[in-house]
Each structure stands twice: as C-alpha cells, then as structure tokens.
N, C-alpha and C positions, 0 to 999 in steps of 0.2 A: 171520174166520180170518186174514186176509193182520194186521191190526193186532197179534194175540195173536200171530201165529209172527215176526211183526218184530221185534215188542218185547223177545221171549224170548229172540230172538235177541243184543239191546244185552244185556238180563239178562246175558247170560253174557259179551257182548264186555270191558264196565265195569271189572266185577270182574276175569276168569280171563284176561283177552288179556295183561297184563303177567306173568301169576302164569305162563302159556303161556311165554312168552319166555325166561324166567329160566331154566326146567326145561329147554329145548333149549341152556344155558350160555353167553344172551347177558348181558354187564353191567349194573349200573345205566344204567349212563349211555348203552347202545344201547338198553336196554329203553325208555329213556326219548324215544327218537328216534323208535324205530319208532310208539310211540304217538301222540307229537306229530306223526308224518307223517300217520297217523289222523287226526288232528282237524282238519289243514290243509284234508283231502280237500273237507271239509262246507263249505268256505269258496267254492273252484272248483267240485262238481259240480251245486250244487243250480242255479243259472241257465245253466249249459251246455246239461242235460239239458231243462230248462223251453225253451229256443228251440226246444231238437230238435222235443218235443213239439208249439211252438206252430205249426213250420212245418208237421206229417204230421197232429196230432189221432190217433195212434193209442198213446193212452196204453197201454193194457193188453198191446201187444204188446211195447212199449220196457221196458217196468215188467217184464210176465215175465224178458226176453232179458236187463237189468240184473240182476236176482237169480240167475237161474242161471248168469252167468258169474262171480257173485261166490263163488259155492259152488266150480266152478270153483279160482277163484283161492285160497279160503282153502282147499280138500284138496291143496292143491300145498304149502303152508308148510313142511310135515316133510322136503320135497327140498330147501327152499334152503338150502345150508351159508356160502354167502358171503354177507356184508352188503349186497351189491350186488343180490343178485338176491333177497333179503329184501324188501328198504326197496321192490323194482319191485312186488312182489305186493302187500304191504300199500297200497302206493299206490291200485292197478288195484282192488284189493278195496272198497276205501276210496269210492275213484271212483265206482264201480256201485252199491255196498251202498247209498251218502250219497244216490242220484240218485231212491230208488225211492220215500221217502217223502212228498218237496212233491208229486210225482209224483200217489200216491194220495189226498194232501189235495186237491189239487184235482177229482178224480173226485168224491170224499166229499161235497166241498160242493155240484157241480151236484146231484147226487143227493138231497143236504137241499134244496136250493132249490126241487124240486122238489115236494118235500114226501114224498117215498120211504123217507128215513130222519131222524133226529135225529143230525146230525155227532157233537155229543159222547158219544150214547151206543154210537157206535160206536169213537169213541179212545178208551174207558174202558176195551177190549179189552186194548188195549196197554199199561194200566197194569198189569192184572190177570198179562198176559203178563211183563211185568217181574218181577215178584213172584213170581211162581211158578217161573222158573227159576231169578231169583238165590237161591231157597233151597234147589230143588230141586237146581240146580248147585252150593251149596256143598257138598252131602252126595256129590254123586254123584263130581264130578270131584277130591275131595280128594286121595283115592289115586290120580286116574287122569289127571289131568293133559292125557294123551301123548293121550285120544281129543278134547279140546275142538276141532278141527276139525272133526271128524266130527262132533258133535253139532251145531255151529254148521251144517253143512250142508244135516245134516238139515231143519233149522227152517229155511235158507233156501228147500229142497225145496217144504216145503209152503207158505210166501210165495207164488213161484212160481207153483204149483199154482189158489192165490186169486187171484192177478193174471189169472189166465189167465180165468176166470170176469167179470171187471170189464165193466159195458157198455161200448158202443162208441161215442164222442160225434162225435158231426155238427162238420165242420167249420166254422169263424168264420172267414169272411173280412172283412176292414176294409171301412168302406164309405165313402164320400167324406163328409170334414170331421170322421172318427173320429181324435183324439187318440193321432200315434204313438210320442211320448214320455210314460213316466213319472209323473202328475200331482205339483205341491205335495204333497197331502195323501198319497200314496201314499210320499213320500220322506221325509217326517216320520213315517210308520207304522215305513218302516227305520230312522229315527237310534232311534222309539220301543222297536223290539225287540231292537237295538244295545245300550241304552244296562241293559235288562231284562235282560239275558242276562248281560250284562258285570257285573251286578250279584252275581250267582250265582257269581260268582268263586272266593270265600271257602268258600262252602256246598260246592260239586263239588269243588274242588280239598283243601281241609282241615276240610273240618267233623268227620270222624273224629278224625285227628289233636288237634285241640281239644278232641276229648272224651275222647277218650284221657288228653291231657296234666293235663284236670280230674278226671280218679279215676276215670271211667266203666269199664266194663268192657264185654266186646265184645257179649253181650244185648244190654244196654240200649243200646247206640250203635247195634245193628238194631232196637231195636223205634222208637226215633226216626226214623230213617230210613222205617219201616215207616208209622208215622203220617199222613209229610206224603204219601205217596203214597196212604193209604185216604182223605184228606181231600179229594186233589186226585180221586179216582176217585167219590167222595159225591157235590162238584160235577158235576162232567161226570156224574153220571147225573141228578141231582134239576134239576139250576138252567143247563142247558145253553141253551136255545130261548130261554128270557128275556133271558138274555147277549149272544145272537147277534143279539135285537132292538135290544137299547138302543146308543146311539150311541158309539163308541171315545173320543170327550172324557172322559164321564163314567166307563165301564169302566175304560179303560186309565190315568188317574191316578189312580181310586181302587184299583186294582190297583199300582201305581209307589209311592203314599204307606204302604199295608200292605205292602211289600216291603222300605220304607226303614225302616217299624216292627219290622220282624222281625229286619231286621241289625243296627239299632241294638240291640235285645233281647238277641239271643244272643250280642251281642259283650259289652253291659252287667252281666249274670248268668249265671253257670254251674249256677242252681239249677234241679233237676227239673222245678218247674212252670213257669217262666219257659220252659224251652226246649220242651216239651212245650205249651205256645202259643205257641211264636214255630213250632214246624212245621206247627202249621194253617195257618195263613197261606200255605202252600204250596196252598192252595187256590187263591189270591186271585194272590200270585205267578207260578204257572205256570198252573196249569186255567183260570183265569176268562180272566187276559189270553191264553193260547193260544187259546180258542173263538172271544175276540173279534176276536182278530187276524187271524186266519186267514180268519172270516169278513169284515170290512172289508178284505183283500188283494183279494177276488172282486168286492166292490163297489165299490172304488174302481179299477179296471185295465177297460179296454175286453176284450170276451170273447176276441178273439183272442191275447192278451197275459196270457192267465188264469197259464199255467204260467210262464212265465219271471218272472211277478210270486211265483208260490209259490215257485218257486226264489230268489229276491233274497229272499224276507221270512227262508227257513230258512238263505241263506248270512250276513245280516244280524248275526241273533241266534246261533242254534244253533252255525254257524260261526266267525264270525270274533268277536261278542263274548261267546261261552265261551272262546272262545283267550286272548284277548288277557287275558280277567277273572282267568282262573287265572294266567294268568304274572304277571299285575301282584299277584295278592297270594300268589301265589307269594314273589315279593321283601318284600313288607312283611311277610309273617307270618318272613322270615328275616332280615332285619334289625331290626325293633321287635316286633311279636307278634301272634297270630292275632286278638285283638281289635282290633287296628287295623286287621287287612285287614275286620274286619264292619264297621266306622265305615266306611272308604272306600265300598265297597261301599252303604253305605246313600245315601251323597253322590249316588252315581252314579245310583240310582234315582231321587232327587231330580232332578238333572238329566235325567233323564229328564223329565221333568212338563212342561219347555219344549218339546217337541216336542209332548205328547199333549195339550195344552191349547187345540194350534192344530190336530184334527182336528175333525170335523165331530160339531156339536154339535145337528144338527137336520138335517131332510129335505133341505135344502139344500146336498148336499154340494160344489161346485166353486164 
C-alpha cells in the first residue's frame, strides 16, 4: 500500500506539479525554480533523515509524521500568493515527502532478509502505482487543475496510513571494533549510483522533447514511456531474489554497459524498433541495478548505520546525479542536439564501470 500510494503520488507530482504552477500564473522561469528547488530537496533530506532514524530506530513513526506533514504542506500551496512563502512550502514539502522513501527501503530490506517478503516484489507496487495515476491523472486533472493538491493529499493520506502499520525494528547499537565510517566499497556503490542516475539525464530531462522533434506524436511518446516501466515492473516481479544474490561487480556493470547501450541507441536511431529496444533496457538500467543496489547498501554499512547509508545511496543517485544529469544535458541538447546529450550520457555510464568493477566480486567482501 505505502509503495502504490507513494508512487501515485510522484505519478502525479512529475507530470501536473509544473502544469500546477503555471495555472496559479507563475512564469516559466518561476515555474522552473520551484521545481528545481524540488529536486535539490532529494539531495539534503535523504541522509538527514537516515541519522534521525539511525540514532531513535523508530522508523515507522518518523516515516508516518514525515508524510503527514507533507500533505500538510502541499494543501497550503493555493494560500501562498508570494514567491517567498511558495519556494518555503515547496521546500518543507520536498523535505519530508524526499525523507520517507530510503526511509521505507530500508524497513523492506530487513523484512526480505528475513525471508518475510521478496524487496522487489513489493517495489513493483510502486511502478504499477506510477502508471495508474499518471493516466489516470492525465484524464482526470485535465480540466481540473486547481484540485491536484488535494488529490496529492489524499495519496499521501493513505502513505501514512501504511507507514503507520510498518514493524517496529530493535535497536543496533555499535559494538566495540564495529566500523564507524563509511567503507571503500560502500563509497564506490555512491560514485556507482552517481555516476547511473546522472546518466539518465537525457532520458528524464528530454526524451519527450526528442521525440517530439522526430515526428512522434503524443500516444506513441506514452506508449514508450509505458514500456520501459512494464519492463522494469516484469523484472522486479520474475528476476528480483536472484539479483539480490549475485554480487554488485558483476550486476551493476553489466547494468552500467546496457545503459551505455541504450543511450548510445536512442541517440544513434530514431526508428520505432530501435527505440522500442533501447526502453527495455530500462529493465537492466533502473530495476535490476536498483534491487541490486539497494540491497548491497544493507550489506555493505554496519546495522546501526543501515539508514543514513539508504539515505547517502538515494541523495547519491536520485538526488544530486538526476540534478546535475538533467542540467548538463539540459545545456548540450541547447547548444549541439538531443543526440549528443544521449552520447554523453552513455560516457557517463561508462564511467561508471570504474567504480563497479572495484565492488565485491565474491563472499569476500572487505
């Protein structure tokens, strides 16, 4: 429940949070702020909130209190008439909203570890939650704009609601000659998810637009879209546990090398079947190296250190190199062309591979 109303929730943030803005008659170029202040949030709240967690261990209550102030913050939106007290909510919203998911990754995984559930087949909720709102959301809020608070509320409501249900995990206190920095392998897993996310650039930031520009028409630019996330939701339900065994050397560059194959593809061809396999690969790109990673954060960080590690892997990737991916081919697809920013982009996954080549490649991990 808490993955499908989270996710339904981004569903609608993605798309309608800018399409929001505009309709209350802020500019391009504010609209373009208040968002970007959005994505800074993912950068600061995810290892903030992860200390919070590592010093009290009461995940499920932090995880609720975070959601529900975020609802909160986003039913206040239609009162802020100045820029100032705009850009503060989005912030606070941003903050909270950003802190609740490593939050729950990490609940997820002791709960796999324990053998209670299968991690992936329960993030696959969240794809599914994706999907269904951004369609459902495109029909519903077309005309209505003015209620997308409210509805983002709601789904945080019931987030919430599921958090609140989450077990209760036993404190981990350090114990003498427990590792209280960081390890190697743990900091090449961040430059690894850094270097992945940043790669993504191109895709999040202009893959529309690029297909736009190539004659596509708006169907077919969602049914693409629609693809890479039935492919990445296949995985995570068939090929989750076997993922989660195999060791991140071998996962995560062969995830990094099919992600440099994809960029280089769809920046290569504009044609239907070319790109129509280059977004399977959104398997391999996100689902496969997400299970993996996630799980290698928990194994590689001493247990008391679990969350501020899930927080550092999600400010890593999700934050700070989607930020940076989209701005850098932001500039290349405006001064040379959207195929250059997928070449970049595929470099970057490439580099990547120097990081993931030096994790642990057998039972041996330190």
């Amino acid at each position: 429940m808490f993955y499908a109303s989270y996710f339904a929730g981004m569903g609608l943030i993605l798309p309608f949070f800018p399409v929001y803005l505009a309709g209350l008659g802020w500019a391009d170029g504010m609209v373009g702020l208040f968002v970007g202040l959005l994505a800074f949030t993912k950068v600061l709240s995810p290892p903030l909130a992860g200390y919070l967690l590592d010093a009290s261990r009461r995940g499920h209550a932090y995880i609720t209190a975070f959601i529900l102030a975020s609802a909160v913050a986003i039913i206040m939106l239609p009162l802020a008439t100045h820029a100032l007290l705009l850009a503060l909510l989005v912030f606070i919203f941003g903050l909270l909203w950003s802190a609740a998911l490593p939050l729950t990754d990490g609940i997820s995984l002791v709960a796999a570890e324990a053998s209670l559930v299968d991690y992936g087949r329960l993030r696959v909720w969240g794809s599914i939650g994706f999907i269904v709102s951004s369609l459902a959301g495109g029909a519903w809020l077309a005309g209505a704009i003015s209620i997308f608070p409210f509805a983002l509320a709601a789904l945080l409501a019931l987030s919430a609601f599921a958090a609140a249900g989450f077990p209760v995990q036993a404190a981990v206190k350090p114990t003498d000659g427990t590792r209280q920095t960081f390890s190697p392998h743990f900091r090449r897993l961040l430059v690894t998810s850094f270097a992945m996310q940043a790669s993504h650039g191109a895709y999040y930031g202009f893959f529309s637009l690029y297909l736009f520009a190539a004659g596509y028409n708006g169907w077919q630019i969602g049914l693409l879209w629609s693809l890479g996330v039935l492919a990445e939701i296949a995985l995570m339900w068939r090929c989750s546990r076997p993922i989660q065994q195999a060791f991140p050397a071998y996962v995560l560059s062969i995830c990094l090398l099919l992600a440099a194959l994809r960029w280089l593809g769809t920046g290569w061809s504009e044609s239907w079947l070319m790109l129509v396999c280059m977004q399977l690969l959104h398997a391999a790109s996100f689902a496969a190296f997400h299970v993996s990673a996630v799980t290698w954060v928990k194994k590689l960080v001493p247990g008391h250190r679990q969350a501020s590690a899930q927080g550092w892997y999600s400010a890593s990737g999700f934050g700070l190199g989607t930020t940076l991916g989209v701005i850098a081919c932001g500039w290349l697809a405006d001064q040379v062309s959207y195929q250059s920013a997928f070449y970049v982009c595929a470099g970057i996954a490439l580099f990547g591979l120097l990081a993931s080549v030096r994790l642990p490649a057998s039972a041996q991990m330190r």
